[in-house]
C-alpha positions as CSV (number, residue, x, y, z in Angstrom):
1,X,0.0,0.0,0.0
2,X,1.4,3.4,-1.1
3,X,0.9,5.2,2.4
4,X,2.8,8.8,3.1
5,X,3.4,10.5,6.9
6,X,0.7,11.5,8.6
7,X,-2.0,9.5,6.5
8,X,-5.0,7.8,8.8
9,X,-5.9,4.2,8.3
10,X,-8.3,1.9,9.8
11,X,-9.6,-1.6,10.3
12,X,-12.2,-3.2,12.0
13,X,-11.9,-6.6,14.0
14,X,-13.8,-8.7,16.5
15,X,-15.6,-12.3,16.7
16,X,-18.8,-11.4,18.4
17,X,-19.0,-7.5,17.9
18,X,-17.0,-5.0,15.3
19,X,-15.0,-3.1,16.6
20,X,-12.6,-0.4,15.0
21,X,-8.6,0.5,15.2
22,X,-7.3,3.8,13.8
23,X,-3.4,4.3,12.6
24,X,-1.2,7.0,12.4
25,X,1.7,6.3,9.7
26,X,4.6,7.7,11.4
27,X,7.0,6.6,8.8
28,X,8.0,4.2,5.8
29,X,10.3,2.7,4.2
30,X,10.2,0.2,0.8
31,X,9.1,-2.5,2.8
32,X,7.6,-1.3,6.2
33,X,5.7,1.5,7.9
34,X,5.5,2.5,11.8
35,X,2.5,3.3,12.5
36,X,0.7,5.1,16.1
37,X,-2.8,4.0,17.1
38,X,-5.1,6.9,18.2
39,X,-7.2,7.1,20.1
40,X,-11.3,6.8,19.2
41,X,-13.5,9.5,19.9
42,X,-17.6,8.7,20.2
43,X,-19.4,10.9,17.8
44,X,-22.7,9.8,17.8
45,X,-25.3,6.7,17.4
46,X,-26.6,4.5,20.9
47,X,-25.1,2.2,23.6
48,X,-25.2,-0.6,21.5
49,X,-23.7,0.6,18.2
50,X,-21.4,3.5,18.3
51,X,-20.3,5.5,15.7
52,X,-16.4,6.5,16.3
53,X,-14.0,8.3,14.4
54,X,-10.3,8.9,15.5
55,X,-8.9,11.6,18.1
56,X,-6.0,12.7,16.3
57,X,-5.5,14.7,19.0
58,X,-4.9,11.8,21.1
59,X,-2.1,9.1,20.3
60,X,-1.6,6.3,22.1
61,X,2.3,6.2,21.7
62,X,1.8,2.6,20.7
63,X,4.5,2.4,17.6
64,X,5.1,-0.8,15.7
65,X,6.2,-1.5,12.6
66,X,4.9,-3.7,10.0
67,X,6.1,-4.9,7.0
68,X,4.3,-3.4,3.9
69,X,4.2,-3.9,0.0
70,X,3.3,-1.2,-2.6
71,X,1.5,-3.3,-5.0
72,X,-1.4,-4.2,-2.0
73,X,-4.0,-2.2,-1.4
74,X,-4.5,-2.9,2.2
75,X,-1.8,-3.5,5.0
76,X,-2.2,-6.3,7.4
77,X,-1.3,-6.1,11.1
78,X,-0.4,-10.1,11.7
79,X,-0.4,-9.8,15.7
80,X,-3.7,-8.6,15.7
81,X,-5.3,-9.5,12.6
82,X,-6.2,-6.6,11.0
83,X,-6.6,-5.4,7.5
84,X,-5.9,-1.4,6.9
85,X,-7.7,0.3,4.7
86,X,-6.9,4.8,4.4
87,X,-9.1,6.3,6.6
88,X,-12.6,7.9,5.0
89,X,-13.6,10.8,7.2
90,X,-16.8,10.9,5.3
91,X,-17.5,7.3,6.3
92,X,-19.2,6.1,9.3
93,X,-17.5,3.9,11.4
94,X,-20.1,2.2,13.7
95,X,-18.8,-0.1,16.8
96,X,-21.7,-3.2,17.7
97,X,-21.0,-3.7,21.7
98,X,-23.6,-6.5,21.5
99,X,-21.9,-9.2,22.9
């Protein structure tokens, strides 16, 4: 995935609910990227389904790098299982808590 400093992306996960990560890139190189999770900030919806976005006001300092090629269109976070996508802030992002 061609991603550049700064850019937001984000990928959803969960068995019984979706839930939704949020990534800073902090940097790249030709075959990785560290990236910084934020934070996510409740913008609307109910208990049950919340719509989130992320604070990019508010990192959580947690860097990691992960190995990245060019020629995807999505990165993918092994540890966690997670496929990136770029961020979409006019997307809505809704979290299901119904466990």
């Amino acid at each position: 995935m061609d991603v550049k400093k700064g850019e937001i992306l984000a990928g959803s996960w969960g068995y019984s609910m979706t839930l939704w990560d949020f990534y800073e890139v902090v940097s790249t190189s030709p075959k990785t990227v560290v990236l910084r999770k934020l934070k996510n900030k409740v913008i609307g919806g109910t208990q049950e389904s919340l719509e989130v976005q992320p604070d990019l006001y508010s990192p959580l300092y947690e860097e990691f790098r992960v190995k990245n090629d060019p020629n995807q269109d999505m990165i993918f976070i092994r540890g966690k299982n997670i496929l990136l996508n770029r961020f979409d802030p006019d997307r809505l992002y809704v979290e299901n808590h119904m466990d």
